[in-house]
C-alpha positions in Angstrom: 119.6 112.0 91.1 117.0 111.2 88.2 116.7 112.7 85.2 113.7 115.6 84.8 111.2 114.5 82.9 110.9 115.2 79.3 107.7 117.7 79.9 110.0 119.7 82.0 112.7 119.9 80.1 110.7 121.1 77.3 109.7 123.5 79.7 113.2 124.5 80.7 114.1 125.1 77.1 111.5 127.4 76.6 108.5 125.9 76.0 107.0 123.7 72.9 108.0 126.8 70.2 110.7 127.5 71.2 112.0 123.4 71.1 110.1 123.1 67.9 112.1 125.9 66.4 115.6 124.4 68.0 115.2 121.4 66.7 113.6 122.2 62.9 110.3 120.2 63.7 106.8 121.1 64.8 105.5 121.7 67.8 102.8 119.2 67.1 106.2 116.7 67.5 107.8 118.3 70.0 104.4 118.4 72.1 104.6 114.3 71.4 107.3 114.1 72.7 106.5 115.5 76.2 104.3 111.9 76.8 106.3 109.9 74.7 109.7 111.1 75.6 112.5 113.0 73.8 113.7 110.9 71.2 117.4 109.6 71.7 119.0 111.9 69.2 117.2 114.9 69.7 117.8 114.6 73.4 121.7 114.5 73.2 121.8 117.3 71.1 119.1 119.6 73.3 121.5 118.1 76.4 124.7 119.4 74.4 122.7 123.0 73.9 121.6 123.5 77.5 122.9 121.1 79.7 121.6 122.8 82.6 117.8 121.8 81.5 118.7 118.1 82.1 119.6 118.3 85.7 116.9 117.5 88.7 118.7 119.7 91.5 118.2 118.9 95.4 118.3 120.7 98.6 119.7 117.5 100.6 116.3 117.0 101.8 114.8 115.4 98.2 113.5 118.5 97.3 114.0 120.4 94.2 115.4 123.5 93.6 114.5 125.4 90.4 117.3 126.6 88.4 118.7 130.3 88.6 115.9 133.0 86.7 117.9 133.5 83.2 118.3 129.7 83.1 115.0 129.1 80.1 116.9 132.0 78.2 118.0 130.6 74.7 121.4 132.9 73.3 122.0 132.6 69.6 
C-alpha cells in the first residue's frame, strides 16, 4: 500500500487551519507543505495524533476506500 499523499492527509486532519493550529505554525506553512511535503518531524507527530489519516485503504481491487464519516474529527 503507499502512503496518501501529503495534500490528503492535510485533508484528513481537517484541513489547512485546522493542521496549522495542531502543529503551532501558519497555514501559509502548512499550505507549503501540501506541494512540498510534510516535513519529517511534523509528519511523525501528526501520524502519532491520527494515525488513521496516514493509511491509503483498498477494496482488493486497487481502489480506495474513504475512511469511516467521524474519521477528520479532531478530539481534544
Amino acid at each position: 500500500m503507499k502512503n496518501p499523499s501529503a495534500s490528503t492527509v492535510i485533508d484528513r486532519m481537517g484541513g489547512t487551519g485546522r493542521v496549522a493550529r495542531i502543529c503551532e505554525v501558519s497555514s501559509a506553512s502548512v499550505s507549503q507543505w501540501r506541494l512540498k511535503g510534510i516535513p519529517a518531524a511534523r509528519r511523525q507527530f501528526l501520524q502519532l495524533l491520527r494515525p488513521e489519516a496516514f493509511r491509503e485503504e483498498s477494496d482488493g481491487d486497487g481502489r480506495s476506500i474513504p475512511p469511516d464519516d467521524g474519521w477528520y474529527t479532531l478530539r481534544r
